[in-house]
C-alpha positions as CSV (number, residue, x, y, z in Angstrom):
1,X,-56.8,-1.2,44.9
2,X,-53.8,-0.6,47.0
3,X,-52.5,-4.1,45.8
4,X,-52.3,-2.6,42.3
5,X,-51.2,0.7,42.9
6,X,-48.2,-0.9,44.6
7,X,-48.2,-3.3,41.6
8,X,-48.7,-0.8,39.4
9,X,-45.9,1.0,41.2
10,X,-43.2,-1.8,41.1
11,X,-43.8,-2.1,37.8
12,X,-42.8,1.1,37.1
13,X,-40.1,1.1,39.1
14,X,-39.0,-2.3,37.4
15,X,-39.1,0.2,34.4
16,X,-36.8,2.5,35.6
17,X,-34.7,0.5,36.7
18,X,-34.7,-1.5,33.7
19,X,-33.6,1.7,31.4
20,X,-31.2,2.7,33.9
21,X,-29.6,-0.6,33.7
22,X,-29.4,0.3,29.9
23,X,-28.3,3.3,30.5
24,X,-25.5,2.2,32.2
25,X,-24.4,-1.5,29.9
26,X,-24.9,0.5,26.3
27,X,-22.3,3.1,27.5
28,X,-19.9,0.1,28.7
29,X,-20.6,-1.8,25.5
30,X,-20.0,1.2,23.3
31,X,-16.5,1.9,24.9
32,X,-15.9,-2.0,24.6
33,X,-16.7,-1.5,20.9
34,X,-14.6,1.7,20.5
35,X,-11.3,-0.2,21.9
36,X,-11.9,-3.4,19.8
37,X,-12.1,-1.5,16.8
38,X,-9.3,0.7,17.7
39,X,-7.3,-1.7,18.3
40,X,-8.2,-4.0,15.2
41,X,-7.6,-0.6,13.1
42,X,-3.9,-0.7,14.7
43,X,-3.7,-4.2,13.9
44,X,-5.1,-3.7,10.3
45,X,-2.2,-0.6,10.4
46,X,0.4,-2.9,11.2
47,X,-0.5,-5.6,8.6
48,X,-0.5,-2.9,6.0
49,X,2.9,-1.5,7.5
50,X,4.5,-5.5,7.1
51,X,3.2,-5.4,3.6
52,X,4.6,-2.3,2.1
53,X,8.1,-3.3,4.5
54,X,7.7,-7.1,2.5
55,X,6.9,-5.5,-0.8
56,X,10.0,-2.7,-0.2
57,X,12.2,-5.7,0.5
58,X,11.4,-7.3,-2.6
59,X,11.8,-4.5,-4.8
60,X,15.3,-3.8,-2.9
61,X,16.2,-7.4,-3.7
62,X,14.7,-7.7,-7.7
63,X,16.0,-3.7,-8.6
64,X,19.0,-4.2,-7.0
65,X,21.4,-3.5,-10.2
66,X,19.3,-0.4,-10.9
67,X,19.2,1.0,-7.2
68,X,22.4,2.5,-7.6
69,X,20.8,4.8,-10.9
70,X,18.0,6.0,-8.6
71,X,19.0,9.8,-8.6
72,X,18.2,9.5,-12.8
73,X,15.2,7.2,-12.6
74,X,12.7,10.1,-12.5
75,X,10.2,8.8,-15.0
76,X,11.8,10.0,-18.2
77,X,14.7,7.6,-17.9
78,X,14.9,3.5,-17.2
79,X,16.8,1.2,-16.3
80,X,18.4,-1.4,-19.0
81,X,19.4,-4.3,-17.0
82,X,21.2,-7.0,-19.6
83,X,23.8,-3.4,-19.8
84,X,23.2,-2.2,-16.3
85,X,22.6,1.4,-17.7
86,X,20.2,4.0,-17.7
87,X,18.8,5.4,-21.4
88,X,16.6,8.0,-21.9
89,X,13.1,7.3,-23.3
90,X,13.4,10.0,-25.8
91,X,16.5,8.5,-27.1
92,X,14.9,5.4,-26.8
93,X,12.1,6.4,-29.1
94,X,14.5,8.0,-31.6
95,X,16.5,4.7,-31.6
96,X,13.2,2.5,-32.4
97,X,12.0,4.8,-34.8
98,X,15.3,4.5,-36.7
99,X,14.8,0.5,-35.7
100,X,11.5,0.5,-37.9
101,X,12.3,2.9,-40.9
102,X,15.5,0.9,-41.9
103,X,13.5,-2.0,-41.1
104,X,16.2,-3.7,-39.0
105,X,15.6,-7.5,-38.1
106,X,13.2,-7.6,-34.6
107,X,14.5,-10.7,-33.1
108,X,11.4,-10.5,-30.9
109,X,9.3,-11.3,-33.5
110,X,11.5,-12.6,-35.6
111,X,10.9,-10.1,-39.1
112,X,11.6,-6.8,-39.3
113,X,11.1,-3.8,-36.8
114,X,7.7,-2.1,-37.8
115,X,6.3,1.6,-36.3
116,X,3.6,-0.5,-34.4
117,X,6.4,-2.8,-32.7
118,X,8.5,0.2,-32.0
119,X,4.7,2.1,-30.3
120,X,4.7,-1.1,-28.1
121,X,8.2,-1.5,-27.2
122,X,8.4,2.5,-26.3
123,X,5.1,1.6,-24.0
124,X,6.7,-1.1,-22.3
125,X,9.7,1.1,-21.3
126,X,7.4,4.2,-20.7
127,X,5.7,1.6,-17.8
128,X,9.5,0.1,-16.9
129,X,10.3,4.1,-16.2
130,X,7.8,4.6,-13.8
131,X,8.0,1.2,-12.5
132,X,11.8,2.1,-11.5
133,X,10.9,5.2,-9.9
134,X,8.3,3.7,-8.2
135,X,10.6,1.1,-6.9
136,X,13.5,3.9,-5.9
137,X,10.9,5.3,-4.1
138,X,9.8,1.9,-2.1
139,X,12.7,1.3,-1.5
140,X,14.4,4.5,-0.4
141,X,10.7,4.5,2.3
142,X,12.0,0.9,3.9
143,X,13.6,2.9,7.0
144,X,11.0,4.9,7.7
145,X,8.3,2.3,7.3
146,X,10.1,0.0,9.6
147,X,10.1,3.6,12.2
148,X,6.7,3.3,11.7
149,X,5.8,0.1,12.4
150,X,8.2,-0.3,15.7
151,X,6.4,2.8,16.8
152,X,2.8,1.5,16.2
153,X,4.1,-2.3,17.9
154,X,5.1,-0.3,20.9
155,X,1.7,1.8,21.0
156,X,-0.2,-1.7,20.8
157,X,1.9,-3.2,23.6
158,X,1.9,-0.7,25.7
159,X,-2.0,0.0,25.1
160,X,-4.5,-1.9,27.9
161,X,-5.5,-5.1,27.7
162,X,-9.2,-6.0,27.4
């Protein structure tokens, strides 16, 4: 009997010393876990960061006539590259109105201006107008993007290594 009380016994302790072993890898495997996906959410940060800094680029390089207008692209307004101007949309919508009541040759489509070309061109320049100031806005963001991500690059450096 004493054989398998001590058995009994060891087996416990084998328990024991079994969950305490747990209790001490899950905590070390949890904090493991914690600083991968911390860092791997910085590194996602910094891919994201060198995206909108790419796509700001871009836009300084494509807009680059109509960056100079920026203080009047505010959503009502676009910008008209072939004149490298600005024109209101309401003007703009007077003008194609005009367009399609004196039914003015559309060399677009090659007949003349109707009201359902003029509702489509009028879209199109509604979307260009918040394109541009959605580019100014990109754009004027590029230096403090670029803060951003040097800031986050130094944080990962300087973070420890696993």
């Amino acid at each position: 009997m004493s054989a398998a009380s001590s058995s009994g016994g060891l087996h416990v302790a084998q328990i024991v010393i079994g969950r305490v072993g747990w209790l001490v890898i899950v905590p070390a495997m949890t904090l493991a876990v914690n600083f991968s996906s911390a860092v791997h959410a910085q590194n996602a940060a910094i891919n994201d960061l060198k995206g909108k800094i790419f796509d700001a680029k871009m836009a300084a390089q494509t807009f680059a006539g109509g960056l100079k207008h920026c203080s009047e692209l505010d959503g009502t307004n676009f910008y008209f590259q072939p004149r490298d101007r600005v024109l209101n949309l309401d003007e703009y919508r007077r003008s194609l109105d005009s367009l399609a009541m004196q039914r003015v040759f559309n060399p677009a489509t090659k007949k003349p201006w109707s009201q359902e070309d003029a509702n489509a061109r009028l879209e199109e320049v509604r979307k260009q107008a918040l394109d541009d100031k959605a580019n100014c806005a990109l754009v004027a963001s590029l230096p403090e993007l670029q803060k951003k991500l040097d800031d986050l690059q130094q944080q990962t450096a300087t973070a420890p290594k696993q």
